[in-house]
mmCIF file of the N, C-alpha and C atoms, coordinates in Angstrom:
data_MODEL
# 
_entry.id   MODEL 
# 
loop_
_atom_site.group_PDB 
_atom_site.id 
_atom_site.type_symbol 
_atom_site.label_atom_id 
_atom_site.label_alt_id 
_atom_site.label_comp_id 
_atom_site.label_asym_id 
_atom_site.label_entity_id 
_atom_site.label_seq_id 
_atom_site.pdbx_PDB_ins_code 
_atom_site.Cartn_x 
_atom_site.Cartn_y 
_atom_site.Cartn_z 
_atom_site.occupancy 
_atom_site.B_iso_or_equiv 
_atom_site.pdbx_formal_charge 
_atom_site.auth_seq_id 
_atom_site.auth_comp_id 
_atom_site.auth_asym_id 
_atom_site.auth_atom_id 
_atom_site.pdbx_PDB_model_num 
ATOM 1   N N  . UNK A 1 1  ? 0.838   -1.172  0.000   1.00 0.00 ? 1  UNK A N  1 
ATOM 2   C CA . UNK A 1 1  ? 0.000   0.000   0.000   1.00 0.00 ? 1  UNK A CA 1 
ATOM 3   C C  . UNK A 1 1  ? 0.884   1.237   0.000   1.00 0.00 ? 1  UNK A C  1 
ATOM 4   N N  . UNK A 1 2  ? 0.465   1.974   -0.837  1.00 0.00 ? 2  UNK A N  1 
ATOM 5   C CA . UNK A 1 2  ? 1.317   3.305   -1.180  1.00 0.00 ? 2  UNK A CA 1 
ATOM 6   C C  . UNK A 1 2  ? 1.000   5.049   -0.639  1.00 0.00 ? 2  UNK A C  1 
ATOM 7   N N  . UNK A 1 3  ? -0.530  4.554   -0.804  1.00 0.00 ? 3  UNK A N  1 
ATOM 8   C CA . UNK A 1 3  ? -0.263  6.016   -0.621  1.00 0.00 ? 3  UNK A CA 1 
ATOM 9   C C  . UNK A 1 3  ? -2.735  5.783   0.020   1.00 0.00 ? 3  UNK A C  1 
ATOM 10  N N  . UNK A 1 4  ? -3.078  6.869   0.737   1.00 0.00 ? 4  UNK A N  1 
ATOM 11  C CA . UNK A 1 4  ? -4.046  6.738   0.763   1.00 0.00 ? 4  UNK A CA 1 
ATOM 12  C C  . UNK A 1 4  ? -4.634  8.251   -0.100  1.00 0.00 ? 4  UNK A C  1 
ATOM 13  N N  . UNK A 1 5  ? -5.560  7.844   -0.765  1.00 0.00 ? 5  UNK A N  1 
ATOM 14  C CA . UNK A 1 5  ? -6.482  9.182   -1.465  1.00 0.00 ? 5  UNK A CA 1 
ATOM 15  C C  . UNK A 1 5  ? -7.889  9.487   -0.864  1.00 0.00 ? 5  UNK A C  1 
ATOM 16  N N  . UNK A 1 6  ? -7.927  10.667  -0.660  1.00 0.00 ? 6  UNK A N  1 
ATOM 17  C CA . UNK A 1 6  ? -9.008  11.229  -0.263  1.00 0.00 ? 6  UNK A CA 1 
ATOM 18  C C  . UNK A 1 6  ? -10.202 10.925  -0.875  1.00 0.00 ? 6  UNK A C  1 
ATOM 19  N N  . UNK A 1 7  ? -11.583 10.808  -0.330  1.00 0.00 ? 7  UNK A N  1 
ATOM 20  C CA . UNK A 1 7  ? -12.256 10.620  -1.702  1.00 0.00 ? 7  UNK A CA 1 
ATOM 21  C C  . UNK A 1 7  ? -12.925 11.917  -1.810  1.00 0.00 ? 7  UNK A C  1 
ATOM 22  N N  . UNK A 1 8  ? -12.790 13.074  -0.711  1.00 0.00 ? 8  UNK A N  1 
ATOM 23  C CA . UNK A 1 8  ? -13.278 13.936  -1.098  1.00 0.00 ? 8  UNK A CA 1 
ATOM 24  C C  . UNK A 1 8  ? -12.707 15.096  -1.925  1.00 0.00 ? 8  UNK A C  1 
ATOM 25  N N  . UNK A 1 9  ? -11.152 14.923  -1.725  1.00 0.00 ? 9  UNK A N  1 
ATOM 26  C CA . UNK A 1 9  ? -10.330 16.085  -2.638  1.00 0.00 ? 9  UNK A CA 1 
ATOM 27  C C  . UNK A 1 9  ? -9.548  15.388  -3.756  1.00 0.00 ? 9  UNK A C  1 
ATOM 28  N N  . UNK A 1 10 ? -9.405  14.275  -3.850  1.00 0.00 ? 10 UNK A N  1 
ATOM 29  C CA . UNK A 1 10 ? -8.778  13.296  -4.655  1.00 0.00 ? 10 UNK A CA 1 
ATOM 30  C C  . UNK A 1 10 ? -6.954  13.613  -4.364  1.00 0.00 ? 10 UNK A C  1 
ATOM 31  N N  . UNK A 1 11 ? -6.856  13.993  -2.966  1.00 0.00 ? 11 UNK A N  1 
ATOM 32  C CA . UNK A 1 11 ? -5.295  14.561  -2.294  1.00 0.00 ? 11 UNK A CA 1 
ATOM 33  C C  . UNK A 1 11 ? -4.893  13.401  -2.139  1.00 0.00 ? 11 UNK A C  1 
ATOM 34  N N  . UNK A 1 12 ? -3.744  12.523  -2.053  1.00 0.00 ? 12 UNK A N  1 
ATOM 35  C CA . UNK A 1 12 ? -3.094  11.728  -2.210  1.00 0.00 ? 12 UNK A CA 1 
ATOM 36  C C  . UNK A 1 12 ? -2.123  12.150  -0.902  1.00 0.00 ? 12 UNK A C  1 
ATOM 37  N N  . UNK A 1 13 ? -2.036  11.047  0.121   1.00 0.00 ? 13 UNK A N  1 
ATOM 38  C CA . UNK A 1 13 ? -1.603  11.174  1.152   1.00 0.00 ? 13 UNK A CA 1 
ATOM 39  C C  . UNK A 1 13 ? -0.386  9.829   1.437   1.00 0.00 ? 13 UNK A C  1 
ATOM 40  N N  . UNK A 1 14 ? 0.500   10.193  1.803   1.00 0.00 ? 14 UNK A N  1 
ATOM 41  C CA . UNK A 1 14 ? 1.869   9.057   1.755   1.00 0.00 ? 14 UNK A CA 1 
ATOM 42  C C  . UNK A 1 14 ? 1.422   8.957   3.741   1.00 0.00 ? 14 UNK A C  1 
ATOM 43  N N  . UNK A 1 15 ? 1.120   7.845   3.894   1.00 0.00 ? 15 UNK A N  1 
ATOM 44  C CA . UNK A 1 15 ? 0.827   7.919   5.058   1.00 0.00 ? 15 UNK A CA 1 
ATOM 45  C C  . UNK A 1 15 ? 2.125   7.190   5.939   1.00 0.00 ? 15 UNK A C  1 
ATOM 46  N N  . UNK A 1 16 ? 2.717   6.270   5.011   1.00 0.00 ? 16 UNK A N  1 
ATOM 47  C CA . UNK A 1 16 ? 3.963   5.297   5.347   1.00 0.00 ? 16 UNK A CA 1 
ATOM 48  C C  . UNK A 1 16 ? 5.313   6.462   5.234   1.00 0.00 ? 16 UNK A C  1 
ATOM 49  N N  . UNK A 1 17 ? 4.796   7.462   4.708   1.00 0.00 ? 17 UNK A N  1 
ATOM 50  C CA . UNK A 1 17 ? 6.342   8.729   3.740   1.00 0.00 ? 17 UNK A CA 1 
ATOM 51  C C  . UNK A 1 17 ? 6.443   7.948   2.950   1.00 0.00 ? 17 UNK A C  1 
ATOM 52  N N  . UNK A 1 18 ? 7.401   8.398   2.372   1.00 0.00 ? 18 UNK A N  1 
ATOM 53  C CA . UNK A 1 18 ? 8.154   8.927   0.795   1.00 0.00 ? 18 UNK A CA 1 
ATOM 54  C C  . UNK A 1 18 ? 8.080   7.473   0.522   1.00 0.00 ? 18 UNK A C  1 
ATOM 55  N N  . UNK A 1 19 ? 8.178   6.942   -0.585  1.00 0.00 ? 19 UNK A N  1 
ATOM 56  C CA . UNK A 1 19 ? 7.990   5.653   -1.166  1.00 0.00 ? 19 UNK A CA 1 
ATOM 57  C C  . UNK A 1 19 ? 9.828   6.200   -1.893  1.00 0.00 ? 19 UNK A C  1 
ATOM 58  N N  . UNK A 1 20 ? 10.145  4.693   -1.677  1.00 0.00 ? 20 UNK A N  1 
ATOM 59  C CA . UNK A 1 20 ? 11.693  4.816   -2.124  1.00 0.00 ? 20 UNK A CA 1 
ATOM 60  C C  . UNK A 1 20 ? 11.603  4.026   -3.294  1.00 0.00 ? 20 UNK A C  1 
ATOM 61  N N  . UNK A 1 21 ? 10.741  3.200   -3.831  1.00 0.00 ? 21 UNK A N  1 
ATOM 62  C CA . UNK A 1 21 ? 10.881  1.826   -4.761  1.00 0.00 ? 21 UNK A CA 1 
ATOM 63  C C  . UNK A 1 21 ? 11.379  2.303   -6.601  1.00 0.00 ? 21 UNK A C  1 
ATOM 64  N N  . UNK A 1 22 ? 11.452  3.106   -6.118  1.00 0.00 ? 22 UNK A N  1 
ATOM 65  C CA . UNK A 1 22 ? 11.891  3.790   -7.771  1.00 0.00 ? 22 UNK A CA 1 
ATOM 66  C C  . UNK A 1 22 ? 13.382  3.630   -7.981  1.00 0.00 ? 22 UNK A C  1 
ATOM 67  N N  . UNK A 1 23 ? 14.020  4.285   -7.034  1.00 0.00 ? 23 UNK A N  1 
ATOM 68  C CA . UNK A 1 23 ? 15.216  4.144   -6.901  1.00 0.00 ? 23 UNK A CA 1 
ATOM 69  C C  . UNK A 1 23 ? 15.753  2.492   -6.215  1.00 0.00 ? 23 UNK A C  1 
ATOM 70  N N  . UNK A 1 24 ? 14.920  1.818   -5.722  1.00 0.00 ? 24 UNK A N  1 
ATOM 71  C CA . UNK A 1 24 ? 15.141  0.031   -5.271  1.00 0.00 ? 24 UNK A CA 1 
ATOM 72  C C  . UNK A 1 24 ? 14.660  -0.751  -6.486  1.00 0.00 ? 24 UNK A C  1 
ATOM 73  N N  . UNK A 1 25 ? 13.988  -0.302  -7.266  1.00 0.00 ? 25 UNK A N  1 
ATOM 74  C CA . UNK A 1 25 ? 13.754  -1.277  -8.205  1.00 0.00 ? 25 UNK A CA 1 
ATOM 75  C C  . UNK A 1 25 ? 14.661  -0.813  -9.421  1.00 0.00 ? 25 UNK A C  1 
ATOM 76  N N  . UNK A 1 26 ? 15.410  0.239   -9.796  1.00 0.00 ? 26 UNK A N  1 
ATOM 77  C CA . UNK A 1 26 ? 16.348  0.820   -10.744 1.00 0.00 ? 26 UNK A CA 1 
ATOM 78  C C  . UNK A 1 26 ? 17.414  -0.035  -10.073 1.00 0.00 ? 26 UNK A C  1 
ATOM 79  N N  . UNK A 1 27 ? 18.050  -0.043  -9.120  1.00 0.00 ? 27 UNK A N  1 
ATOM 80  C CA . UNK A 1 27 ? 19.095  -1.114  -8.615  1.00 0.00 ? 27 UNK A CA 1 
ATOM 81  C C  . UNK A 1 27 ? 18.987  -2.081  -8.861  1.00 0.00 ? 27 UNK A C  1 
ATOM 82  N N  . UNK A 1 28 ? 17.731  -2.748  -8.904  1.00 0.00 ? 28 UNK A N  1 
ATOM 83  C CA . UNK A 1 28 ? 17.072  -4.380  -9.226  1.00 0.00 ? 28 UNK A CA 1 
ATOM 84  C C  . UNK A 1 28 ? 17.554  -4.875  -10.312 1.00 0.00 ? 28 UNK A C  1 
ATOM 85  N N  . UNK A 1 29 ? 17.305  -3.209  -11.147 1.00 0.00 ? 29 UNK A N  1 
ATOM 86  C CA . UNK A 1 29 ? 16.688  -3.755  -12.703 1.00 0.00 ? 29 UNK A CA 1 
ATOM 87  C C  . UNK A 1 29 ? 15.777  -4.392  -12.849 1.00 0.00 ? 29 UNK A C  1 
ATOM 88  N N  . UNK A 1 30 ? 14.520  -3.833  -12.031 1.00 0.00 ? 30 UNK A N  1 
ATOM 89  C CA . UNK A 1 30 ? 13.054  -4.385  -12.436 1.00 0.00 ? 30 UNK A CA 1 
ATOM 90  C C  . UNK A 1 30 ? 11.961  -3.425  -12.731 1.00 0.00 ? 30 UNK A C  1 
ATOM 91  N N  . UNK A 1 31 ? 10.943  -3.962  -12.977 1.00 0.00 ? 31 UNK A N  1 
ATOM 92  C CA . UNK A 1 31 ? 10.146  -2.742  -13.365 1.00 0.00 ? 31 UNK A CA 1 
ATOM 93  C C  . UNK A 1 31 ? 9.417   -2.905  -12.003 1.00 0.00 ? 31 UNK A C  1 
ATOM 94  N N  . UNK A 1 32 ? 8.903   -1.916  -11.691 1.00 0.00 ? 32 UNK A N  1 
ATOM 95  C CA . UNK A 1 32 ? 7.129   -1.692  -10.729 1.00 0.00 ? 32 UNK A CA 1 
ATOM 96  C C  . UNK A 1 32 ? 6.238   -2.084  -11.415 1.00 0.00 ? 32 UNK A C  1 
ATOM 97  N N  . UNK A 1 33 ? 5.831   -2.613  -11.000 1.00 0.00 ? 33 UNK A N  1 
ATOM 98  C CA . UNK A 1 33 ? 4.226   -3.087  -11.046 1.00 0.00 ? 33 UNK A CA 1 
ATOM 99  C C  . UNK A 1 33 ? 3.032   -2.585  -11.257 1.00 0.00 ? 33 UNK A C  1 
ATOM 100 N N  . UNK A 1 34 ? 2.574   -2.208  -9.564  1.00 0.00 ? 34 UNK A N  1 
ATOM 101 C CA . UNK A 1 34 ? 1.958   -1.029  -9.081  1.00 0.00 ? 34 UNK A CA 1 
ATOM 102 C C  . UNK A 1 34 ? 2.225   -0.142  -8.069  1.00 0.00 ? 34 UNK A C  1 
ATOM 103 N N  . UNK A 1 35 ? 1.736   0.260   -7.712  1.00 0.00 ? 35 UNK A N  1 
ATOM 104 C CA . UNK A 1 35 ? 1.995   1.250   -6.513  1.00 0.00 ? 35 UNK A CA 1 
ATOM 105 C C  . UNK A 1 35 ? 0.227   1.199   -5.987  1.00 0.00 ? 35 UNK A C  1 
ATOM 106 N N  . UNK A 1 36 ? 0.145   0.397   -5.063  1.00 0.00 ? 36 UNK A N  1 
ATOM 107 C CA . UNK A 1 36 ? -1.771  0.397   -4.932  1.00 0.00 ? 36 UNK A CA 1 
ATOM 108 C C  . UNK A 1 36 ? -2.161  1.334   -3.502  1.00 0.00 ? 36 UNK A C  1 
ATOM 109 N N  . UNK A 1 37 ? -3.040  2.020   -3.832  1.00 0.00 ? 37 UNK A N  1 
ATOM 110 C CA . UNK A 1 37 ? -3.704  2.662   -2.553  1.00 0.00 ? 37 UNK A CA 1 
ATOM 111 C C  . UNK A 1 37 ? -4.177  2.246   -1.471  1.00 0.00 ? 37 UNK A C  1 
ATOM 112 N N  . UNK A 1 38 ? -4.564  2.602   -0.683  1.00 0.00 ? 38 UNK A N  1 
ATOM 113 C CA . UNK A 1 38 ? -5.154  2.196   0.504   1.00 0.00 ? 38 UNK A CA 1 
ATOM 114 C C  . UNK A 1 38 ? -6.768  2.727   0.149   1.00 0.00 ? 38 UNK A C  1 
ATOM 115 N N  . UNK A 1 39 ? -7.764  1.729   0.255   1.00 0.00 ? 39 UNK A N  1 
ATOM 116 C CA . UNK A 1 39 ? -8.754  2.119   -0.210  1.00 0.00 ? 39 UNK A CA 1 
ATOM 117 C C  . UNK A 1 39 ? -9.738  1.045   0.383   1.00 0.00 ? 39 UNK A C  1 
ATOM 118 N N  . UNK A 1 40 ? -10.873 1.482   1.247   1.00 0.00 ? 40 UNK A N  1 
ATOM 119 C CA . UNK A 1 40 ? -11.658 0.724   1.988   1.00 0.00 ? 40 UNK A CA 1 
ATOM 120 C C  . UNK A 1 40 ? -12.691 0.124   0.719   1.00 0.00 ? 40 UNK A C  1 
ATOM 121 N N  . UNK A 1 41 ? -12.619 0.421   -0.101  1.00 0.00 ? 41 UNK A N  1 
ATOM 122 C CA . UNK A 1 41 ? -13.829 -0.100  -1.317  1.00 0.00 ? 41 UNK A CA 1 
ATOM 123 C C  . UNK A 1 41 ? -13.374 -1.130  -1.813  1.00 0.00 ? 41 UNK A C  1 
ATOM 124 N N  . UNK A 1 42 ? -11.619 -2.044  -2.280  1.00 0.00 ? 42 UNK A N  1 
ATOM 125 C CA . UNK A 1 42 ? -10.904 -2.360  -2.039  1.00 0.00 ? 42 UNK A CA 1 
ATOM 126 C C  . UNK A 1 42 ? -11.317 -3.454  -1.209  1.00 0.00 ? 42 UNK A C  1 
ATOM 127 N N  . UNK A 1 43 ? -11.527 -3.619  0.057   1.00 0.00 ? 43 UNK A N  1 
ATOM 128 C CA . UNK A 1 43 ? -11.283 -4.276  0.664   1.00 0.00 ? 43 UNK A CA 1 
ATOM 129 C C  . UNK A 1 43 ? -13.067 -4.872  1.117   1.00 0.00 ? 43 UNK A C  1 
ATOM 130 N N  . UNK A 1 44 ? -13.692 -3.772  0.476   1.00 0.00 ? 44 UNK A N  1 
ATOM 131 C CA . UNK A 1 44 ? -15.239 -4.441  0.509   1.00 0.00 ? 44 UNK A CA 1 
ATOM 132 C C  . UNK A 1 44 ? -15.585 -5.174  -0.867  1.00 0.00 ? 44 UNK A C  1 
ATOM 133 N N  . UNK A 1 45 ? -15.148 -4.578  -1.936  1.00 0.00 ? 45 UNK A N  1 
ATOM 134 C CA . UNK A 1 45 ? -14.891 -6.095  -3.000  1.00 0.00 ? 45 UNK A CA 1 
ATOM 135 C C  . UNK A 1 45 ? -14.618 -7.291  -2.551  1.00 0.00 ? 45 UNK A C  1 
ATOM 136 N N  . UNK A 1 46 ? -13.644 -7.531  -2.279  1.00 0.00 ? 46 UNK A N  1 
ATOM 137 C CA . UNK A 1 46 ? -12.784 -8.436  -1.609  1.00 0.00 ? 46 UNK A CA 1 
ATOM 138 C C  . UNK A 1 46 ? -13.894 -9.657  -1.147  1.00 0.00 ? 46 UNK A C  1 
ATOM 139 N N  . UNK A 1 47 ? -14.513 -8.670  0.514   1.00 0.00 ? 47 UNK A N  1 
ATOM 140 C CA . UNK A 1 47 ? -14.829 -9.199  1.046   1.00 0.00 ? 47 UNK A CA 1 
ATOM 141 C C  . UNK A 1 47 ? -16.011 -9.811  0.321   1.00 0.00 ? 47 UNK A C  1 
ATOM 142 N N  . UNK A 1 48 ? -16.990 -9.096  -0.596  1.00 0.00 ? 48 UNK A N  1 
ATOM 143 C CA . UNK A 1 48 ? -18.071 -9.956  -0.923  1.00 0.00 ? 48 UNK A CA 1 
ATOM 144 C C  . UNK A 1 48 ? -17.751 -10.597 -2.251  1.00 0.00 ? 48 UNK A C  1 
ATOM 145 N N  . UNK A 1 49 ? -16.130 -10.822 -2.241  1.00 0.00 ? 49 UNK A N  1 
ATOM 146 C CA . UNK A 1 49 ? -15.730 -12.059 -3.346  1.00 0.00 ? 49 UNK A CA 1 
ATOM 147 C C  . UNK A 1 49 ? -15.927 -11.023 -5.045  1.00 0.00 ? 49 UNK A C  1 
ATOM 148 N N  . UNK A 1 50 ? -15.664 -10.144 -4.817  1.00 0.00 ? 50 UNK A N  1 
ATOM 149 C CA . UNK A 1 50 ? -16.133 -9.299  -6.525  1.00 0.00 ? 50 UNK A CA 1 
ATOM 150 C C  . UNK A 1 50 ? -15.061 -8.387  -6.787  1.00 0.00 ? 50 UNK A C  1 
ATOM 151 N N  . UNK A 1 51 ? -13.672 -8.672  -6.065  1.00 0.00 ? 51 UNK A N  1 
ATOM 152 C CA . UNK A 1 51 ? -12.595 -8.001  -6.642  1.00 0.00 ? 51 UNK A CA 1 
ATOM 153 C C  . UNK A 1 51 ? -12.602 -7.712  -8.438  1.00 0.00 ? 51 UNK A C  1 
ATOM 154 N N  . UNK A 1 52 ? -12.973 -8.277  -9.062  1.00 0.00 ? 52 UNK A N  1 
ATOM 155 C CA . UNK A 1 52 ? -12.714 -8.472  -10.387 1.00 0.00 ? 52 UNK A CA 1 
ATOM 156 C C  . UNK A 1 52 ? -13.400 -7.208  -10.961 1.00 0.00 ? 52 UNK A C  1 
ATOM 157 N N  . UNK A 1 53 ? -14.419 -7.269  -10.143 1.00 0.00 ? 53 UNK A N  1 
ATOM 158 C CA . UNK A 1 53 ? -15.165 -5.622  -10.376 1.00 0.00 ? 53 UNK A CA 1 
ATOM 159 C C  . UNK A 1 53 ? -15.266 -4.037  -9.706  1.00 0.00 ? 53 UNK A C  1 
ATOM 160 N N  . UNK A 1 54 ? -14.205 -4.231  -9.310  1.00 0.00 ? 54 UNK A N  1 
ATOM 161 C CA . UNK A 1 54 ? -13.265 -3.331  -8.474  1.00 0.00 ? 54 UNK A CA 1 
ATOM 162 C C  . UNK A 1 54 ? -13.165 -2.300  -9.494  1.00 0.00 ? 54 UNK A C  1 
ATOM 163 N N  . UNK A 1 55 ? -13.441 -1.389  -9.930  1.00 0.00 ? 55 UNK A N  1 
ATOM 164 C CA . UNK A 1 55 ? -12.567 0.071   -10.823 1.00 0.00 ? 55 UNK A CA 1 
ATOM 165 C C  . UNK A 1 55 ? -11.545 0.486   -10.478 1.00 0.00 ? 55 UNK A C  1 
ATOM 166 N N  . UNK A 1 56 ? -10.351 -0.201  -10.820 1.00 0.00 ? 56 UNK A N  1 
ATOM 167 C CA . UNK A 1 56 ? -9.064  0.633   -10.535 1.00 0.00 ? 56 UNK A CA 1 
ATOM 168 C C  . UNK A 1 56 ? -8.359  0.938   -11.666 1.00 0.00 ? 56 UNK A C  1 
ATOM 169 N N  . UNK A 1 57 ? -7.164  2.227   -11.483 1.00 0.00 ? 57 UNK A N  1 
ATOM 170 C CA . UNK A 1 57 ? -6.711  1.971   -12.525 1.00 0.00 ? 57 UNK A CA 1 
ATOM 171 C C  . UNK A 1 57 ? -4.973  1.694   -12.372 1.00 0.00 ? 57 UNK A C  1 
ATOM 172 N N  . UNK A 1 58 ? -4.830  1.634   -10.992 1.00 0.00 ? 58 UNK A N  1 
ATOM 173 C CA . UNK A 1 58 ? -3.031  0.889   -10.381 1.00 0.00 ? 58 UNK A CA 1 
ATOM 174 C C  . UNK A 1 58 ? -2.852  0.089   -10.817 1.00 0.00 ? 58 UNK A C  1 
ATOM 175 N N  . UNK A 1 59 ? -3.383  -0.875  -11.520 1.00 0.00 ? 59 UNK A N  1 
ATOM 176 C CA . UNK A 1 59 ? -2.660  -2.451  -12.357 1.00 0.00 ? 59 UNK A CA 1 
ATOM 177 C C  . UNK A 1 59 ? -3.065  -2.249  -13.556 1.00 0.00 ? 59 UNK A C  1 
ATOM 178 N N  . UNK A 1 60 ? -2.852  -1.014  -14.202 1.00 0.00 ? 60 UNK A N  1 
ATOM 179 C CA . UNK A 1 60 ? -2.653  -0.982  -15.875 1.00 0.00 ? 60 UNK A CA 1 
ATOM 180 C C  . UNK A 1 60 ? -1.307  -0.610  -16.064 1.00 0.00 ? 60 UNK A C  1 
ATOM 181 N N  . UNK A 1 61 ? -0.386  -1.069  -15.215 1.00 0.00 ? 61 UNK A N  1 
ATOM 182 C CA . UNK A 1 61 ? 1.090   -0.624  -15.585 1.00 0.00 ? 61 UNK A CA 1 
ATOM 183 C C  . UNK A 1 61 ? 1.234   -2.204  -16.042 1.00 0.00 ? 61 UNK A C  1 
ATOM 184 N N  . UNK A 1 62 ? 0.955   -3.093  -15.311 1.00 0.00 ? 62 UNK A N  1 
ATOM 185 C CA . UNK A 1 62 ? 1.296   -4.514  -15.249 1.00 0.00 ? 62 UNK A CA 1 
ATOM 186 C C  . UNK A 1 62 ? 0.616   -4.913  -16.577 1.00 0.00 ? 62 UNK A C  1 
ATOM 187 N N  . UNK A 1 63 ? -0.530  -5.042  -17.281 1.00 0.00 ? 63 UNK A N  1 
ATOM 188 C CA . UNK A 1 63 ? -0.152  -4.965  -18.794 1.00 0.00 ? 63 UNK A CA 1 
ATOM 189 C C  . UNK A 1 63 ? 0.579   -4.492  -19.820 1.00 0.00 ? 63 UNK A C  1 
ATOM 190 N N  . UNK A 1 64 ? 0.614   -2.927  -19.314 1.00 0.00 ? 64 UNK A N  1 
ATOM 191 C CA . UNK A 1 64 ? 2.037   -2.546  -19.927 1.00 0.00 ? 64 UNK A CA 1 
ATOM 192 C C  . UNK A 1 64 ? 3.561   -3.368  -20.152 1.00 0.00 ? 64 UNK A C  1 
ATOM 193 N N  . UNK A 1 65 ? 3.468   -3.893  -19.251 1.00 0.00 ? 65 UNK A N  1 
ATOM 194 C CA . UNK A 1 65 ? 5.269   -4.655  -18.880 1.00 0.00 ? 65 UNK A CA 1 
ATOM 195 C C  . UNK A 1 65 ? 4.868   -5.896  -19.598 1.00 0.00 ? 65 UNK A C  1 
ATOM 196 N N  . UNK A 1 66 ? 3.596   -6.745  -19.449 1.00 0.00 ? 66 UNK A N  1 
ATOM 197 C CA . UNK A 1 66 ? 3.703   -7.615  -19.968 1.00 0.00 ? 66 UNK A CA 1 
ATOM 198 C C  . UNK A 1 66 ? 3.499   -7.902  -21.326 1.00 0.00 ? 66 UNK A C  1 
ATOM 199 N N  . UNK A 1 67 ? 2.934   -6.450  -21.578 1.00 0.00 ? 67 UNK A N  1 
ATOM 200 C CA . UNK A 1 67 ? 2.837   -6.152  -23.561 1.00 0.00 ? 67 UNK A CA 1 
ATOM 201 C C  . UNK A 1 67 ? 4.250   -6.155  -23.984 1.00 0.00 ? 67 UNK A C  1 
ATOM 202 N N  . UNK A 1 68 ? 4.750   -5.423  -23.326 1.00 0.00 ? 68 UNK A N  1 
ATOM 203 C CA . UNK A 1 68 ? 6.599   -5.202  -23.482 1.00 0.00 ? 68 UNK A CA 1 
ATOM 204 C C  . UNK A 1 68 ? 7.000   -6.737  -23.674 1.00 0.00 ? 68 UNK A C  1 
ATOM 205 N N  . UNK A 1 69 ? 6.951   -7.582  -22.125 1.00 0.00 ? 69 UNK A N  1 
ATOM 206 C CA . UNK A 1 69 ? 7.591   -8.800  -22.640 1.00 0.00 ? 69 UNK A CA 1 
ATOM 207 C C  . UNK A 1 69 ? 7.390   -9.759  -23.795 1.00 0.00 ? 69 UNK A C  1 
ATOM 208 N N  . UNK A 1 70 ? 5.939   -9.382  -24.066 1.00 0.00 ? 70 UNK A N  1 
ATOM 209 C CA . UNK A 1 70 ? 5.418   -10.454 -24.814 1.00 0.00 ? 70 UNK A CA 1 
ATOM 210 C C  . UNK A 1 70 ? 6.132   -10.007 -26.348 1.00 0.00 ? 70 UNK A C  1 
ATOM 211 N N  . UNK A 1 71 ? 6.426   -8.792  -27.023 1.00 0.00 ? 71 UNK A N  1 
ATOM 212 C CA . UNK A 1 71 ? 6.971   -8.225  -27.788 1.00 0.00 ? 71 UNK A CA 1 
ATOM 213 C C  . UNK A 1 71 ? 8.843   -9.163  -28.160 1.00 0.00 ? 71 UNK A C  1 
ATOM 214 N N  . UNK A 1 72 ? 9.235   -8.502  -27.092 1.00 0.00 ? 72 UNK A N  1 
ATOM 215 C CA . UNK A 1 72 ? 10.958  -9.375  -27.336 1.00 0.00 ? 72 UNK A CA 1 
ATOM 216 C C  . UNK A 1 72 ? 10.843  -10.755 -27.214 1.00 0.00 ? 72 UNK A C  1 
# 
């Protein structure tokens, strides 16, 4: 979990601080993934089993990477 967003100002709050993984995954040589929010809606999917219908848009990087791999 990265960061929590408001739902009333759409303010984006680092509640953990500064996220370092940019500079830990450039050392890796890997890509990120996601970076996912903290989000109680999230976790009420979940619970009544309907993640799949969740609206997010933090795991459209992870098609990205895997369009990439599938390419080379």
């Amino acid at each position: 979990m990265a960061y929590f967003k408001c739902p009333d100002c759409d303010k984006e709050y680092k509640i953990f601080g500064d996220s370092h993984i940019e500079e830990i995954a450039q050392k890796l040589n890997i890509d990120i993934l996601a970076k996912m929010p903290i989000d109680p809606k999230i976790a009420t999917t979940c619970d009544k089993g309907l993640i799949e219908l969740f609206d997010g848009d933090w795991l459209d990087n992870i098609a990205n990477i895997l369009e990439k791999m599938e390419e080379k």
